[in-house]
Backbone as a ProteinNet text record, in pm:
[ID]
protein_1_A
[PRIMARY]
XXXXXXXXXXXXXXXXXXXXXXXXXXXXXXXXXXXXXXXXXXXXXXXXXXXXXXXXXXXXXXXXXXXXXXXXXXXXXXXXXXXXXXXXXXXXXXXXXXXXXXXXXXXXXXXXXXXXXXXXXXXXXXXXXXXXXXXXXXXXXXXXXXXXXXXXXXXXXXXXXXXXXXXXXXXXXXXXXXXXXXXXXXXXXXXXXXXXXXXXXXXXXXXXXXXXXXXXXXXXXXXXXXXXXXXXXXXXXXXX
[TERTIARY]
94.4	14	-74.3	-132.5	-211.9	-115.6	-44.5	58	106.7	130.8	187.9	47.9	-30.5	-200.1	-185.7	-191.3	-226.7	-159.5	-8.7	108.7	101.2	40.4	17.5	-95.4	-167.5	-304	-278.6	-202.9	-146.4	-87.9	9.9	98.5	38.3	-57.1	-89.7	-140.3	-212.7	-309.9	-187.4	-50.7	29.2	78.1	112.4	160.8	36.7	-100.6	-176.1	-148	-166.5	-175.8	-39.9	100.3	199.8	165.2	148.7	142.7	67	-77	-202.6	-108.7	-65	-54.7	116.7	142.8	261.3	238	111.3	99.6	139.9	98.9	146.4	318.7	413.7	487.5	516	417.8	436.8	336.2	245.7	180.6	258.6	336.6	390.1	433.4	473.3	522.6	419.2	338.4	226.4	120.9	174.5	93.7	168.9	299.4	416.5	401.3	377.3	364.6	240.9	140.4	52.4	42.8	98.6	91.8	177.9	269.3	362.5	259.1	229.3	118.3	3.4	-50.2	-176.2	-123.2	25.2	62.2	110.1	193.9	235.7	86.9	19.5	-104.8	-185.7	-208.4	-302.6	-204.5	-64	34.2	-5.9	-12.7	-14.7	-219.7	-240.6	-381.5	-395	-317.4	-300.9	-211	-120.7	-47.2	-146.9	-200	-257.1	-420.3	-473.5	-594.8	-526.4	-417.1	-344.8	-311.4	-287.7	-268.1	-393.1	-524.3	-646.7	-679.3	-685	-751.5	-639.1	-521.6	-434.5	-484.4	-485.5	-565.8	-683.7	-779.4	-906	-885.4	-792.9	-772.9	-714.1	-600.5	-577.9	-691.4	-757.1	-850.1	-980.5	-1016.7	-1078.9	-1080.6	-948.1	-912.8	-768.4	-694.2	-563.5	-650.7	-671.3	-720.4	-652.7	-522.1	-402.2	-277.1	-151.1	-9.4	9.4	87.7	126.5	266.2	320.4	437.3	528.2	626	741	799.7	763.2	868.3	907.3	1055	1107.9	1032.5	988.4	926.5	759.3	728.9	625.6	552.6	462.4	398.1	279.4	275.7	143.1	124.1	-51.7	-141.7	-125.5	-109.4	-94.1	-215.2	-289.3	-403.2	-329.2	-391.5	-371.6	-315.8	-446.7	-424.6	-417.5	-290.6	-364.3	-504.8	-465.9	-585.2	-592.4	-475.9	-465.3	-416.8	-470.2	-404	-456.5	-331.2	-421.8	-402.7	-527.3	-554.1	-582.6	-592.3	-608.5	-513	-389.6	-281.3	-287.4	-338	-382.8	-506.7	-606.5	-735.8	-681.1	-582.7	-527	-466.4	-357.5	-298.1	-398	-462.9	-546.4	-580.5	-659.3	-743.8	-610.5	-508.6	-402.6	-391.4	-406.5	-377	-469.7	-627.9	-709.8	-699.7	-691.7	-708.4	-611.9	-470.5	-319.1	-400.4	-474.9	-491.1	-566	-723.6	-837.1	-771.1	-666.7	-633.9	-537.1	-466.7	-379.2	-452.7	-538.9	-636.6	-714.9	-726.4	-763.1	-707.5	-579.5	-420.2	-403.9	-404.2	-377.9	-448.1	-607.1	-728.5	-684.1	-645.4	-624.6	-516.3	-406.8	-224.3	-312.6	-383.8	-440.1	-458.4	-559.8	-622.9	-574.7	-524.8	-404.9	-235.3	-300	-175.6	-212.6	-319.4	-362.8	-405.1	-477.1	-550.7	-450.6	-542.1	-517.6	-571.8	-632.2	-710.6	-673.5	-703	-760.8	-846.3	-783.4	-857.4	-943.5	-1007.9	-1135.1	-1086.5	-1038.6	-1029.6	-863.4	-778.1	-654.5	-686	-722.2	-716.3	-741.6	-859.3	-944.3	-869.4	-796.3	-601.9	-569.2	-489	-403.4	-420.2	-551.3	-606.4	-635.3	-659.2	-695.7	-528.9	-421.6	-324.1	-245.5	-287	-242.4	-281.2	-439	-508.2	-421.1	-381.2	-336.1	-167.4	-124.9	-10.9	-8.4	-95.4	-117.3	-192.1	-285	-321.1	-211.9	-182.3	-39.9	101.1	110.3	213.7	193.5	45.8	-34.9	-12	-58.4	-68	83.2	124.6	283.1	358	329.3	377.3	303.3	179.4	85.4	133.8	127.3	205.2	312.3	413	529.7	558.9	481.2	529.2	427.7	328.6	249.1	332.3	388.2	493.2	602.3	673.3	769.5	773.9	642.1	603.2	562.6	560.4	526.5	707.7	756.7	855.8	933.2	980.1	1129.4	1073.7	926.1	849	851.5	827.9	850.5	726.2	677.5	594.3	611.4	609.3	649.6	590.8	730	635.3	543.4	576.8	486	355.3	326.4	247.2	150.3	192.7	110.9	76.5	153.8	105	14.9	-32.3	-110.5	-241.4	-283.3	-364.1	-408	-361.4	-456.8	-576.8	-610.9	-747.1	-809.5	-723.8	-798.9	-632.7	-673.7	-527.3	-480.8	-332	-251.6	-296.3	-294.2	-322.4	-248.3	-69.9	-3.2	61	70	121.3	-1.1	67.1	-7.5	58.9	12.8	54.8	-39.4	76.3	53.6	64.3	-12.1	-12	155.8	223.1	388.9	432.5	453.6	515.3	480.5	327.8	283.3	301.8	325.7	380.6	524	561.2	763.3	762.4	706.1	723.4	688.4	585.8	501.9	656.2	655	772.9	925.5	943.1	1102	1060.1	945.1	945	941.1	934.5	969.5	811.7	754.7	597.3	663.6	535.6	554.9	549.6	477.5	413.8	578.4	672.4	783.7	728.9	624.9	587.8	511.2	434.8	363.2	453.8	516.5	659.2	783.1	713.5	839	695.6	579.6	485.5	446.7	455.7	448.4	569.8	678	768.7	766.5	731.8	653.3	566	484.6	381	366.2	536.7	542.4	629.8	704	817.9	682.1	573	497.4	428	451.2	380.5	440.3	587	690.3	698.3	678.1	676.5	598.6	446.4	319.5	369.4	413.8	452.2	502.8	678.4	784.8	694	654.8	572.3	493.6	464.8	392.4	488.3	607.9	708.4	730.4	771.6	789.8	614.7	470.3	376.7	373.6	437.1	421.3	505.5	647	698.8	646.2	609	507.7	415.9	315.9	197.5	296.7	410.7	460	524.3	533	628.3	461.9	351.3	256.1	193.5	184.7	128.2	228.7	345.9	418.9	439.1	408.2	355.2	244.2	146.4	7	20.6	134.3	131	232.6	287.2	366.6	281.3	204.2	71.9	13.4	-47.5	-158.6	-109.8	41.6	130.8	153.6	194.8	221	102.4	-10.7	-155.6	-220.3	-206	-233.1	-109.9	1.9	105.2	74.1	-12.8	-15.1	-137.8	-231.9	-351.2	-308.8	-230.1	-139.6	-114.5	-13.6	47.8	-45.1	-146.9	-216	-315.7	-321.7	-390.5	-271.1	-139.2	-93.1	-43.1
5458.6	5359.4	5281.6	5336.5	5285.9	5178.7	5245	5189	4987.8	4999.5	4859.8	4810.5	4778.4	4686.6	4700.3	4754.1	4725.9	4631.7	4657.5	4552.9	4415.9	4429.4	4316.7	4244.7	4281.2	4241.4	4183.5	4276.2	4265	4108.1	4114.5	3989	3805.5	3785.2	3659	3641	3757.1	3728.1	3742.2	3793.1	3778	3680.9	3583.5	3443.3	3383.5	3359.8	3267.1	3285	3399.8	3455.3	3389.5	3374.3	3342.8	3176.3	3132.1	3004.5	2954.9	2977	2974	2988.6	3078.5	3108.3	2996.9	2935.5	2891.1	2759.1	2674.5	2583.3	2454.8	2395	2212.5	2230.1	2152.4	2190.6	2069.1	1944.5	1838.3	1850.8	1891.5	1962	1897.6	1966.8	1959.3	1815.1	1753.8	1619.9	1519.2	1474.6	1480.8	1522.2	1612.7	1656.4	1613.6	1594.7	1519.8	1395.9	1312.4	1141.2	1144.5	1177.9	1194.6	1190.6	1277.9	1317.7	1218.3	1151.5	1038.1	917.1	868.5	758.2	783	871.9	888.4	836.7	931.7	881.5	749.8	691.1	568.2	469	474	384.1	415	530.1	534.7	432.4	453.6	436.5	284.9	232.3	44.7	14.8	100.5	62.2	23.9	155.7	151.5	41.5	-19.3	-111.3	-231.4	-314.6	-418.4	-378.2	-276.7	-265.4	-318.5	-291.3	-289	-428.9	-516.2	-664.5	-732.9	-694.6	-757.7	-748.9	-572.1	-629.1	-722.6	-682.6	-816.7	-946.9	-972.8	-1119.7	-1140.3	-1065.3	-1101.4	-1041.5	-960.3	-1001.5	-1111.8	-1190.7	-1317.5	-1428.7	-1415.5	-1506.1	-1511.8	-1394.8	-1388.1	-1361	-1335.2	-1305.5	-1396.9	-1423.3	-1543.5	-1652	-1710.4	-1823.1	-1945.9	-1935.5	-2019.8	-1936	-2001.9	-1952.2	-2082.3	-2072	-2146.6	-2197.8	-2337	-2323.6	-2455.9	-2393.5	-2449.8	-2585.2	-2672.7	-2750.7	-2846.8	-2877.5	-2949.5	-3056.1	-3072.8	-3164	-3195.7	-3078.9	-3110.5	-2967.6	-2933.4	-2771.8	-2825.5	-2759.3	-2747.5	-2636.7	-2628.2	-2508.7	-2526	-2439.5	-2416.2	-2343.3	-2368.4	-2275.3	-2167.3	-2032.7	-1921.6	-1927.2	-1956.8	-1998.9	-2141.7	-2152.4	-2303.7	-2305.2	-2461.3	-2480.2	-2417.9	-2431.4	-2435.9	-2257	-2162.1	-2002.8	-1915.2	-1894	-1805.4	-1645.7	-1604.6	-1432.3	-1373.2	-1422.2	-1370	-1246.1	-1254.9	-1173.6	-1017.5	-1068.9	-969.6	-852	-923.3	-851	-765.7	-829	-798.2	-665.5	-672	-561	-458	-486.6	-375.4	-304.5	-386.1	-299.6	-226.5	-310.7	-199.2	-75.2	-57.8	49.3	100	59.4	146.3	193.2	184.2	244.3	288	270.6	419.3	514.7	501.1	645.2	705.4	631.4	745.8	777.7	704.2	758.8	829.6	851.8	1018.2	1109.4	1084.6	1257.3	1292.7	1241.3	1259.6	1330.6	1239.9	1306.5	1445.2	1451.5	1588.2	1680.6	1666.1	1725.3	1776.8	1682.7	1706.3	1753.1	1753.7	1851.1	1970.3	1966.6	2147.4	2207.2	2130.3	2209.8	2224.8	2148.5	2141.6	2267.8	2389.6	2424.4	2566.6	2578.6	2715.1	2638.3	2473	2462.5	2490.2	2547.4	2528.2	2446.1	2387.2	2248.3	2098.5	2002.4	1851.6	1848.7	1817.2	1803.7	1668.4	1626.7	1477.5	1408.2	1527.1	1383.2	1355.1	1456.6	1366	1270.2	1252.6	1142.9	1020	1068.7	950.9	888.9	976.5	965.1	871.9	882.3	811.3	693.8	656.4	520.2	452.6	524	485.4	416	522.8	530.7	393	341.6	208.4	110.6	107.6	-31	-8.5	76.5	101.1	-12.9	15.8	-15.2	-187.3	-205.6	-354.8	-428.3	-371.9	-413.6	-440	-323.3	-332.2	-489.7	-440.2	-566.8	-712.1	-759.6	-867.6	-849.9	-784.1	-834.2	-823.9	-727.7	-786.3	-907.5	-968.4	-1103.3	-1222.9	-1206.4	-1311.4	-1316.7	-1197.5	-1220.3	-1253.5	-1195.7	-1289.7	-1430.7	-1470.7	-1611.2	-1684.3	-1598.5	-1695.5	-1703.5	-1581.2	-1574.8	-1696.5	-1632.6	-1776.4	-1903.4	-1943.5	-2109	-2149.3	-2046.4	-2119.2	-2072	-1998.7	-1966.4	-2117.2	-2127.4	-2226.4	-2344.1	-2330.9	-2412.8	-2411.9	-2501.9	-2515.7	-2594.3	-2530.3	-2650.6	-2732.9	-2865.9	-2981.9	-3044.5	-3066.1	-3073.4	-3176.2	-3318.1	-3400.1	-3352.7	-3322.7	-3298.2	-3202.4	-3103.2	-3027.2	-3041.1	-3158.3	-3227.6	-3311.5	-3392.9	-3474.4	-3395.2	-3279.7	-3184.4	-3107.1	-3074.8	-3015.1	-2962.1	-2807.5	-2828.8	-2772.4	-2808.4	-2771.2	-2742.8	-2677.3	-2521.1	-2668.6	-2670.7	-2705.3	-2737.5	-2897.7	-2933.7	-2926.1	-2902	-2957.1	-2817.3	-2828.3	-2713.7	-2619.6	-2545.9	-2400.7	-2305.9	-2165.2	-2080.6	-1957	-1834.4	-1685.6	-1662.4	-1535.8	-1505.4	-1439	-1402.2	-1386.2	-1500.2	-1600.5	-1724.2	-1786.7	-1795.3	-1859.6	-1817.3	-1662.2	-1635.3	-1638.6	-1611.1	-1617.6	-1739.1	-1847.8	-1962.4	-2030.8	-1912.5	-1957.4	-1871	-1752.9	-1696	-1756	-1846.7	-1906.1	-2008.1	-2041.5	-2151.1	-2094.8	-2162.2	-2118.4	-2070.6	-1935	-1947.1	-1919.1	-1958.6	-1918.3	-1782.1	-1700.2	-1550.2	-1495.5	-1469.9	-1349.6	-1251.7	-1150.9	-1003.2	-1059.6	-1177.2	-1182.2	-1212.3	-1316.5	-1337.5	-1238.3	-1141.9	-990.8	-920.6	-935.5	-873	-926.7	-1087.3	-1160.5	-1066.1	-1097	-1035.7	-914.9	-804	-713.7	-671.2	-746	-785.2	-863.6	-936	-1011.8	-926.1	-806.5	-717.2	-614.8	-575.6	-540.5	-588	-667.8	-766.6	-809.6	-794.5	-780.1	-652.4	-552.3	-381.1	-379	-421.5	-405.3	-434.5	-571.5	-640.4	-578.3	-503.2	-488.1	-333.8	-243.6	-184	-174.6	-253.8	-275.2	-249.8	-262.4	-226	-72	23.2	171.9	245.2	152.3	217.9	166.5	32.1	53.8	138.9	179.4	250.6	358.3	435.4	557.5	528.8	439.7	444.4	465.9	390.2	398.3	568.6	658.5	771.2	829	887.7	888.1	914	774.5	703	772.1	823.5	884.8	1020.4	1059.1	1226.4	1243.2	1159	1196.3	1183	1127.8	1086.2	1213	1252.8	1392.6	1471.5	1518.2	1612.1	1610.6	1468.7	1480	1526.8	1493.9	1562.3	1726.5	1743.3	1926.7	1971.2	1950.8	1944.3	1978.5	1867.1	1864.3	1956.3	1954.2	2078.7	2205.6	2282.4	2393.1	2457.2	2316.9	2358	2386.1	2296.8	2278.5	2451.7	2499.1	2560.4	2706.4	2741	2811.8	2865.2	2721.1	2753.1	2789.3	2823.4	2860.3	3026.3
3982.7	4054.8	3957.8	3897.5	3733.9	3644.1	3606.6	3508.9	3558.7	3695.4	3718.5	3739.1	3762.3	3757.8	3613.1	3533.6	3409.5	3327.2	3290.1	3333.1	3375.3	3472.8	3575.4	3471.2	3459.1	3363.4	3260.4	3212.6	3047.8	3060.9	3118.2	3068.4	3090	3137.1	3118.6	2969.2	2944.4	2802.2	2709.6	2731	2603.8	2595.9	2717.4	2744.7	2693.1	2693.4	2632.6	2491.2	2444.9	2276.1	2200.7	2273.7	2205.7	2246.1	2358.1	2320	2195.1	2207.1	2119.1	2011.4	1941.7	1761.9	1746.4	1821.1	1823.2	1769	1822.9	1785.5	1790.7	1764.7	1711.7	1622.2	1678.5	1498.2	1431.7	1482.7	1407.4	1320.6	1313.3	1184.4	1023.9	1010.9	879.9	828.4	919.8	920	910.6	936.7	937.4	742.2	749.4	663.8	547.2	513.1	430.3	455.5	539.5	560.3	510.7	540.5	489.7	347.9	255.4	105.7	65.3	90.7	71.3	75.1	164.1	171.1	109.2	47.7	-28.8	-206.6	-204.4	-367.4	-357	-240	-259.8	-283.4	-218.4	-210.3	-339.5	-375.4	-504.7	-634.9	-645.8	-717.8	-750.2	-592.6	-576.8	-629.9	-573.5	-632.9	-794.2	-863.9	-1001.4	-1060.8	-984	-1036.6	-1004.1	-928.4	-915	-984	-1038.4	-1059.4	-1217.1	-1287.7	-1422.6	-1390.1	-1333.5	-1324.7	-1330.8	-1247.9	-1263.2	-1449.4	-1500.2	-1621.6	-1732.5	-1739.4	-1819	-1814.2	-1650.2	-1629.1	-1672.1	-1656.9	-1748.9	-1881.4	-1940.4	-2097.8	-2132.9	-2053.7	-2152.2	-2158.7	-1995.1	-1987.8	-2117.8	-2142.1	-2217.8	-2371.5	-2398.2	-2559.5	-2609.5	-2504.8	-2560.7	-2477	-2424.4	-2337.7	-2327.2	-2434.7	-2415.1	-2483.2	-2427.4	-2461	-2557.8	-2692.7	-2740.9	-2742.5	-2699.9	-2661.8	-2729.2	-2794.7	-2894.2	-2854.7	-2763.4	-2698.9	-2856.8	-2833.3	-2926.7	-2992.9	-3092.2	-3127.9	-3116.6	-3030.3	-2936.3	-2893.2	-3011.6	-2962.9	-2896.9	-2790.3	-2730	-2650.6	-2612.6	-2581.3	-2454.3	-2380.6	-2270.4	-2213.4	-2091.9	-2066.4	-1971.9	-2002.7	-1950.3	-1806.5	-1699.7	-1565.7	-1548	-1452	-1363.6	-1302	-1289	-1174.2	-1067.6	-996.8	-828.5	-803.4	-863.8	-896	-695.6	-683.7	-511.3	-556	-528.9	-593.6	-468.1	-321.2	-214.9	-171.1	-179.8	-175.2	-238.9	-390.7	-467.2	-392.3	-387.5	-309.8	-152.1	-112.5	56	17.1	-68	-68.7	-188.8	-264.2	-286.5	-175.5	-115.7	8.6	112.8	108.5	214.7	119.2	-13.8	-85	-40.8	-115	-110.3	41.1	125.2	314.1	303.6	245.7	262	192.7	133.2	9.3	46.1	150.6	218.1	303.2	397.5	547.9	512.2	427	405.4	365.8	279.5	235	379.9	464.9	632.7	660.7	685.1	709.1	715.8	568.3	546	592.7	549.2	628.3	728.8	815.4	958.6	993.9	951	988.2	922	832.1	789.6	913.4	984	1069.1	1187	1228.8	1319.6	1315	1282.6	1244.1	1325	1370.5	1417.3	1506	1598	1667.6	1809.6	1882.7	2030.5	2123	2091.3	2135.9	2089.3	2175.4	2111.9	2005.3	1884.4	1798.9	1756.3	1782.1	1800.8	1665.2	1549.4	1430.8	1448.8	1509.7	1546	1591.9	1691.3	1774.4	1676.6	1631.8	1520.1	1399.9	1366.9	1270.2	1310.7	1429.7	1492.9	1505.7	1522.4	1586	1409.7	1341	1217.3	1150.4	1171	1133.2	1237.6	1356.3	1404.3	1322.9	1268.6	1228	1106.2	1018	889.8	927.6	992	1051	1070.5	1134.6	1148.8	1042.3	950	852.9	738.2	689.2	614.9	641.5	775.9	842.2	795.7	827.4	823.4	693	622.5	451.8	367.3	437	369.7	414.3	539.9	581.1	525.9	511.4	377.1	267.3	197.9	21	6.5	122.7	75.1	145.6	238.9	254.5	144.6	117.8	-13.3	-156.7	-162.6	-274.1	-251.9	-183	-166.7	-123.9	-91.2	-105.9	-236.8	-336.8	-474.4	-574.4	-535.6	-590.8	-602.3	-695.4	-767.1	-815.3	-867.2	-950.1	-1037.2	-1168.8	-1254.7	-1383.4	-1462.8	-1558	-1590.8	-1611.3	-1636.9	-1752.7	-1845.8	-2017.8	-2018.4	-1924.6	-1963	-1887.7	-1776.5	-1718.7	-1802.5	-1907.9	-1969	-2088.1	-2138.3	-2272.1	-2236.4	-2149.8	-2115	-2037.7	-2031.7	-1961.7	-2065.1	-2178.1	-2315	-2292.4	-2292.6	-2275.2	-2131.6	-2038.2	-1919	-1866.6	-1713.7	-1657.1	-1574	-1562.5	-1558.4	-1411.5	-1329.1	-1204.1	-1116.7	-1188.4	-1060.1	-977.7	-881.4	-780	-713.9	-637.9	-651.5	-688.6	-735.2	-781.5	-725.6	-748.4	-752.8	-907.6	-905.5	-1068.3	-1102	-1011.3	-1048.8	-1066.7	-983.2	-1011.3	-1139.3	-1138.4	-1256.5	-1356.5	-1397.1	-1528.4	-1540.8	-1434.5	-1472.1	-1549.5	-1491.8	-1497.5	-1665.8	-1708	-1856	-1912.3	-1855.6	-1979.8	-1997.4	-1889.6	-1901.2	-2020.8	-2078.2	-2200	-2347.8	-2427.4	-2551.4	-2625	-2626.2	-2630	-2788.7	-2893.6	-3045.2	-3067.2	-2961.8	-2954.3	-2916.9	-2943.4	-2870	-2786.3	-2897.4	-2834.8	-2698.3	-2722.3	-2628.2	-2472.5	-2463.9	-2404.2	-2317.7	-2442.2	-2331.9	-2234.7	-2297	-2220.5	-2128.2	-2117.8	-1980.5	-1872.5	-1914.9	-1893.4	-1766.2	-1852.6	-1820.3	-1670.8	-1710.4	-1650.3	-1490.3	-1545.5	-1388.4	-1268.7	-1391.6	-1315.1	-1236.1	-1316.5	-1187.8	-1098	-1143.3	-1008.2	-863.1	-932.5	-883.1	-741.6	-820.8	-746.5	-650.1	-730.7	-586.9	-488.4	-482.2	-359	-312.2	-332.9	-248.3	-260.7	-308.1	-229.7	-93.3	-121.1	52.2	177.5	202.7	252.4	270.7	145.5	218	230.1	204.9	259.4	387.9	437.7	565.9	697.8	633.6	683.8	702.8	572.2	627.6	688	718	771.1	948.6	987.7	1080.6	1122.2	1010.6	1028	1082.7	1008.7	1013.7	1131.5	1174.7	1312.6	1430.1	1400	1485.3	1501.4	1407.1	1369.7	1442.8	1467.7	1506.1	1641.8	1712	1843	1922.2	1804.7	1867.2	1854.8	1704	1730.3	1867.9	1905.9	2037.9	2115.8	2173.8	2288.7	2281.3	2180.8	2166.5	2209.1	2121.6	2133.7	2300.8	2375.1	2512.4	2578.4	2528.2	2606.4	2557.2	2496.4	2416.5	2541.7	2551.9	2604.7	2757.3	2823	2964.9	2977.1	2865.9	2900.3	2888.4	2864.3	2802.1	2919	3011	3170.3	3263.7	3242	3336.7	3342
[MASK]
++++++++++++++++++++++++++++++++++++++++++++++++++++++++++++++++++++++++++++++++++++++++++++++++++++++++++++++++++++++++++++++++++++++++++++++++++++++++++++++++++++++++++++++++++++++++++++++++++++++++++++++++++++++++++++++++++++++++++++++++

């Protein structure tokens, strides 16, 4: 008569206990999108923070390219006039925000791995991990239509023989365009020439970077939205 009441007793608290330690299991996923978007973004930070100081070293120590034209050497100034660096600053900042909002990330799939509850900074993830999403989007659709409205331009010898002295007036330019554009000419410098080179192939990367951080910010943003669900089903199931 003892034995079945006790039984009886017993078995709800082993049904809470196995739900409880069972957990979230988007956890891990989560916690991998996460660590993916923290290195991709620090990575892009480091590549465009390595493009800013080049640019203020030529500005300030070459301050012109010297350039071979047939018959006809002349100094070329570093930057144009008309140079757009907005693009540059945009996707910094999408880096710098992939790189705090994954060390979160992670923070948070940590703790999320034993919780049996709503956890307040998921939620706070998630919503972080949308603006990341739409921020990213927006700034990868700026740089490259800003990129490719200056792309298939060209310096124009007379135009820069007659400008001596002061950055080149005609067009606009990105600092990729504008150097491809210095290195397709004949500079007297070679070494200097492969390092333009160089220089424009990363400039190159940042950009198409922006692309697989926004995919993760999207894998991410979808991890956190299966977290909240398991999350609220763990707790569901835990009252019955």
């Amino acid at each position: 008569m003892g034995i079945i009441p006790y039984f009886g007793r017993a078995r709800p608290v082993s049904q809470t206990s196995t739900t409880t330690s069972r957990g979230p299991q988007a956890y891990w996923l989560l916690f991998a999108s996460s660590l993916v978007l923290s290195a991709l973004s620090i990575t892009n930070v480091g590549l465009i923070s390595s493009m800013v100081d080049w640019l203020l070293e030529q500005n300030n120590e070459m301050q012109t390219f010297q350039v071979n034209w047939p018959g006809n050497i002349t100094p070329l100034n570093v930057e144009p006039k008309n140079l757009w660096v907005n693009q540059g600053h945009a996707s910094n900042g999408v880096a710098a925000y992939g790189f705090f909002v994954g060390i979160f990330g992670m923070i948070t799939a940590w703790r999320m791995r034993k919780a049996g509850r709503r956890l307040r900074s998921l939620t706070a993830l998630t919503v972080l991990l949308l603006l990341a999403m739409l921020f990213t989007f927006s700034v990868f659709v700026f740089v490259f239509v800003v990129t490719y409205q200056t792309t298939g331009q060209h310096i124009r010898e007379p135009v820069a023989s007659n400008t001596v002295d002061i950055n080149y007036p005609e067009f606009h330019w990105t600092p990729e365009t504008w150097f491809k554009a210095v290195a397709d000419f004949p500079l007297a410098d070679e070494v200097k020439r492969q390092e333009i080179k160089e220089k424009t192939t990363s400039m190159v990367v940042w950009r198409w970077m922006l692309l697989p951080i926004l995919e993760v910010d999207s894998i991410a943003f979808g991890c956190g939205v299966v977290g909240l669900r398991e999350l609220c089903g763990a707790m569901s199931a835990s009252y019955t």
